[in-house]
C-alpha positions in Angstrom: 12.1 25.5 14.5 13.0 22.6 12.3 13.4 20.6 15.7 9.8 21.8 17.2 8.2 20.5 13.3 9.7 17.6 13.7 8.5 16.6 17.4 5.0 17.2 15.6 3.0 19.6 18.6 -0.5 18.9 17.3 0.6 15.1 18.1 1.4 15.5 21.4 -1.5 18.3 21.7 -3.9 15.4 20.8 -2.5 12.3 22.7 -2.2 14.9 25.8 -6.2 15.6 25.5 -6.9 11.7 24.9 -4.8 11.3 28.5 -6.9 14.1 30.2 -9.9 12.2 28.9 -9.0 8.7 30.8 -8.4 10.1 33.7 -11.9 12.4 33.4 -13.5 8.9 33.3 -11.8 7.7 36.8 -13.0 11.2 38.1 -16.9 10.2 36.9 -16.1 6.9 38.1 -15.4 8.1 41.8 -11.8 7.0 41.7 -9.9 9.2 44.3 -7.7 11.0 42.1 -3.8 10.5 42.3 -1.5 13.6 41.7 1.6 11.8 41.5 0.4 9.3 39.1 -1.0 11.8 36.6 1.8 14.0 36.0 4.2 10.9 36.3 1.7 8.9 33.2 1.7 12.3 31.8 5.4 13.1 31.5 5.6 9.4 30.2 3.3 9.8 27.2 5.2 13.2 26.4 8.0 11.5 26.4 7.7 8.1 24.6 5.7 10.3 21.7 9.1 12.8 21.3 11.0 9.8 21.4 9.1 7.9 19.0 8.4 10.9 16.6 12.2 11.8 16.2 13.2 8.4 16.0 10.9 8.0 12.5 12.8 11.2 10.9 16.2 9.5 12.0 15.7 7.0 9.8 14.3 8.3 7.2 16.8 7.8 3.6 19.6 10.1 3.7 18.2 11.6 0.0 15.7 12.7 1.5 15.7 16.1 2.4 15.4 17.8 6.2 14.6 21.2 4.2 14.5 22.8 0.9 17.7 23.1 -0.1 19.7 21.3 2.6 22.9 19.5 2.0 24.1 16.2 3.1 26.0 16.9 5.6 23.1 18.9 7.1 20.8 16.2 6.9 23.4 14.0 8.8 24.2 16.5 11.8 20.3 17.4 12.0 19.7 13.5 12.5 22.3 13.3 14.8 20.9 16.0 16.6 17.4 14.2 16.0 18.7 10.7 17.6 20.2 12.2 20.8 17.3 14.5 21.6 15.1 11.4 21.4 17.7 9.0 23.3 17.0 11.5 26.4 13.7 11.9 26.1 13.8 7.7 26.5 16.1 7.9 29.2 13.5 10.2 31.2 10.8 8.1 30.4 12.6 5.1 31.8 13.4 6.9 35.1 9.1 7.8 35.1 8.9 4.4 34.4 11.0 3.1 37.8 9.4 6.5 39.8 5.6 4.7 38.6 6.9 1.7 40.0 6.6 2.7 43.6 2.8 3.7 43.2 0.2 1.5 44.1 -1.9 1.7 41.3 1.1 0.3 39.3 -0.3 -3.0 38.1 0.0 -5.8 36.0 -2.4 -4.1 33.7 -0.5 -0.7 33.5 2.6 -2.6 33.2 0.9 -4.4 29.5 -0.2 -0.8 28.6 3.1 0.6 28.8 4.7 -2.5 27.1 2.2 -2.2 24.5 2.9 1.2 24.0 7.0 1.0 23.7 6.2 -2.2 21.6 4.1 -0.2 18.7 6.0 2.9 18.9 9.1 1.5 18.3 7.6 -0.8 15.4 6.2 2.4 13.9 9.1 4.1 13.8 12.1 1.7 13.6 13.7 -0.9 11.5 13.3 -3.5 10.9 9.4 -3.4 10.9 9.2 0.7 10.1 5.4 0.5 10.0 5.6 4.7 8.9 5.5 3.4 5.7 3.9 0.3 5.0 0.4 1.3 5.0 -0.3 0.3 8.4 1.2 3.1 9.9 -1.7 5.3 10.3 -3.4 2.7 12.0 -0.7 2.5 14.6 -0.4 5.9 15.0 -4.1 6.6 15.6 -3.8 3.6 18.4 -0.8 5.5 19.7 -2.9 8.9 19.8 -6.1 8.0 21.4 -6.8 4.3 22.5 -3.3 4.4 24.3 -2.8 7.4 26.3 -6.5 7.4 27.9 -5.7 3.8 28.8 -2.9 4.5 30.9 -4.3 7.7 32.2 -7.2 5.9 33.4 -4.9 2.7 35.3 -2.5 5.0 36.7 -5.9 6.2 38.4 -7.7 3.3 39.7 -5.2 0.1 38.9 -8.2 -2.0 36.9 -9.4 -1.9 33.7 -13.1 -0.2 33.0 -15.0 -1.1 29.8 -15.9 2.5 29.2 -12.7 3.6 28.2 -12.4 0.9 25.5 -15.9 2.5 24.6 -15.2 5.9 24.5 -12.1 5.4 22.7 -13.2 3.2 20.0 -14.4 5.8 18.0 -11.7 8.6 18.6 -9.4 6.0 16.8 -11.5 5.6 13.6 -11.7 9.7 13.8 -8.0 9.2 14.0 -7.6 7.4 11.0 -10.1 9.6 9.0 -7.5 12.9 10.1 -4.2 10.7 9.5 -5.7 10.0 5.9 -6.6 13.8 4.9 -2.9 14.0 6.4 -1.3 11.7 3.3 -3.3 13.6 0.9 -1.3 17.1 0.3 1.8 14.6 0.7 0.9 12.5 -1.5 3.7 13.5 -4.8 6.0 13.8 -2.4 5.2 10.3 -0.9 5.3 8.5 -4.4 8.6 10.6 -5.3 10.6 8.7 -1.9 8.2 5.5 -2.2 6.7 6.1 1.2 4.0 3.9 1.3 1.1 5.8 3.3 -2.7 4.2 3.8 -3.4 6.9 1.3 -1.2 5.3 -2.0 -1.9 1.4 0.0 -5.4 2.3 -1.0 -5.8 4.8 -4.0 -7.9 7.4 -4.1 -10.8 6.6 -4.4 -10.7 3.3 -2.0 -9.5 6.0 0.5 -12.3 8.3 0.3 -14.6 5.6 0.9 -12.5 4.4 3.9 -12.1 8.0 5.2 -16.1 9.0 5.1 -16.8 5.0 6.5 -14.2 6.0 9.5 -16.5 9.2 10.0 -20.1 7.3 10.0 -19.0 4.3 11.8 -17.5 6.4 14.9 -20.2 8.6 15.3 -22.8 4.9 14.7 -20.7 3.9 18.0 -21.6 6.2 20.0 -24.9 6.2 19.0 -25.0 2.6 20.2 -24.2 3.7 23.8 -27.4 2.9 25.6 -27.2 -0.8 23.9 -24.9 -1.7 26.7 -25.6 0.5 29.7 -23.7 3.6 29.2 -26.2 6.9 29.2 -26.6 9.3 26.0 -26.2 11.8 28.3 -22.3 11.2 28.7 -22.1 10.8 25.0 -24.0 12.9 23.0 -21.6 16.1 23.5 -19.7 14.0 21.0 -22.0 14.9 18.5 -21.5 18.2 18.6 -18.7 17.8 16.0 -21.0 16.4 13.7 -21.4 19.2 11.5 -17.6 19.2 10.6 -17.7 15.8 10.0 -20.5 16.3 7.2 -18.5 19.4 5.7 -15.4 17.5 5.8 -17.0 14.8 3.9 -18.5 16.9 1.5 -15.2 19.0 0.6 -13.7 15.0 0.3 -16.0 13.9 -2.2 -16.1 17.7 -3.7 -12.2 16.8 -4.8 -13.1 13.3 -5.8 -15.3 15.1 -8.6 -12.3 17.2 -9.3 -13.3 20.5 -7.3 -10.1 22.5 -5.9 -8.4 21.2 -3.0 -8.5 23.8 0.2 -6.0 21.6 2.3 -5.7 24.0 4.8 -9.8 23.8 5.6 -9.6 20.4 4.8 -7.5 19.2 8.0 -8.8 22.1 10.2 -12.0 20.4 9.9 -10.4 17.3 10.2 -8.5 18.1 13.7 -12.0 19.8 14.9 -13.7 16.5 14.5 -11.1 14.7 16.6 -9.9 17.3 19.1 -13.3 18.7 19.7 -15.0 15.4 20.1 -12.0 15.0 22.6 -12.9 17.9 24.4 -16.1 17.7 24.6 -16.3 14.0 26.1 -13.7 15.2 28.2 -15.7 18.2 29.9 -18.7 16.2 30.3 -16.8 13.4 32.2 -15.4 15.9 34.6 -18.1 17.2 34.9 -20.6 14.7 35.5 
């Protein structure tokens, strides 16, 4: 159980939809679809995101706890255990890797994706740069979650570059950052206590609220701004249908900045609706369409 928390599911859950959603573009797009290269890009994103993940718990401090309670010697094997768990899932990504090599859609623009991709999610999670906790993380990590994964899904389809899914997924990384924010909240004693420096504490409070309801407005104004440069509201406006938990998840933000009680649990449900769903529902209307 421990192990399955620490790979983070939602995570993967999320960065797997953002890769369904590239490769729904190159289906709207008329790009013959590729088998091979879907489930090899797919295996590959998995993959680099177990590795990744694991590899920021390896090295966290050794006073930090694993668990309530744990000793040292625990925290030491389940790191161990941690470290080789995400040395294989590397290794298999690296044998995707040579398998992708043999397709033809294997460009010199999936090649910078991938290298892209290894580059920031080994600088999020490992010394010496360990952005996890300098207060860039978040923005990494919503990069690694959406922007990323539809990018590659979409090249392993068709080989080229397509301004739409810089479009599309422009937005879902400010919705990114607004759920990786509510995320530092419920953490944030513990984050202080082992001087983890999250957006969150990088910003205060109240700085963050601000940034967190901006990241809200400014995606959904994106989309909005579709038909400025060709692309049909009819392909985006499902988006909107997430809309109304944005607002409430706004309002139950600025409820706690007035000092209401905190329901964290509603809080990031909400949260994960606005980004997942929004997700979802681009995604079915690509497909679709």
């Amino acid at each position: 159980m421990d192990i399955f928390r620490s790979i983070r599911p939602l995570q993967i859950l999320l960065s797997t939809m953002t890769y369904l959603l590239g490769t729904a573009i190159a289906s709207y797009l008329g790009i013959p679809f590729s088998n091979l290269g879907f489930w090899l890009g797919l295996g590959w994103v998995v993959l680099v995101q177990i590795c990744f993940t694991l590899l920021a718990e390896v090295f966290r401090s050794v006073n930090e706890p694993a668990k309530v309670n744990d000793k040292l010697s625990e925290r030491i094997n389940f790191r161990n255990l941690l470290l080789l768990i995400s040395g294989s899932a590397l290794m298999a990504a690296v044998m995707l890797t040579l398998l992708m090599l043999r397709l033809e859609k294997f460009t010199l623009s999936t090649i910078l994706f991938l290298s892209v991709t290894i580059i920031l999610s080994f600088a999020y999670s490992v010394p010496p740069l360990r952005l996890i906790y300098t207060g860039f993380g978040e923005f990494v990590l919503a990069i690694l979650l959406s922007f990323l994964p539809a990018s590659l899904a979409f090249l392993l389809q068709s080989g080229e570059y397509h301004r739409l899914v810089g479009f599309v997924t422009f937005p879902l990384i400010l919705f990114g950052l607004a759920w990786l924010i509510v995320l530092d909240f419920p953490s944030y004693a513990e984050d202080q206590k082992y001087e983890h420096l999250t957006l969150l504490r990088r910003l205060g409070w109240e700085r963050a609220i601000t940034f967190h309801n901006a990241m809200l407005i400014f995606g959904y104004g994106i989309f909005l701004l579709a038909p400025l440069i060709g692309i049909g509201l009819n392909l985006i406006y499902p988006a909107l249908f997430t809309l109304p938990f944005a607002l409430l998840q706004i309002l139950l933000i600025r409820g706690i900045a007035r000092g209401a009680p905190a329901n964290w649990r509603l809080i990031t449900a909400t949260s994960t609706c606005v980004f997942g769903l929004t997700v979802y529902f681009i995604t079915l209307t690509f497909w679709l369409r």
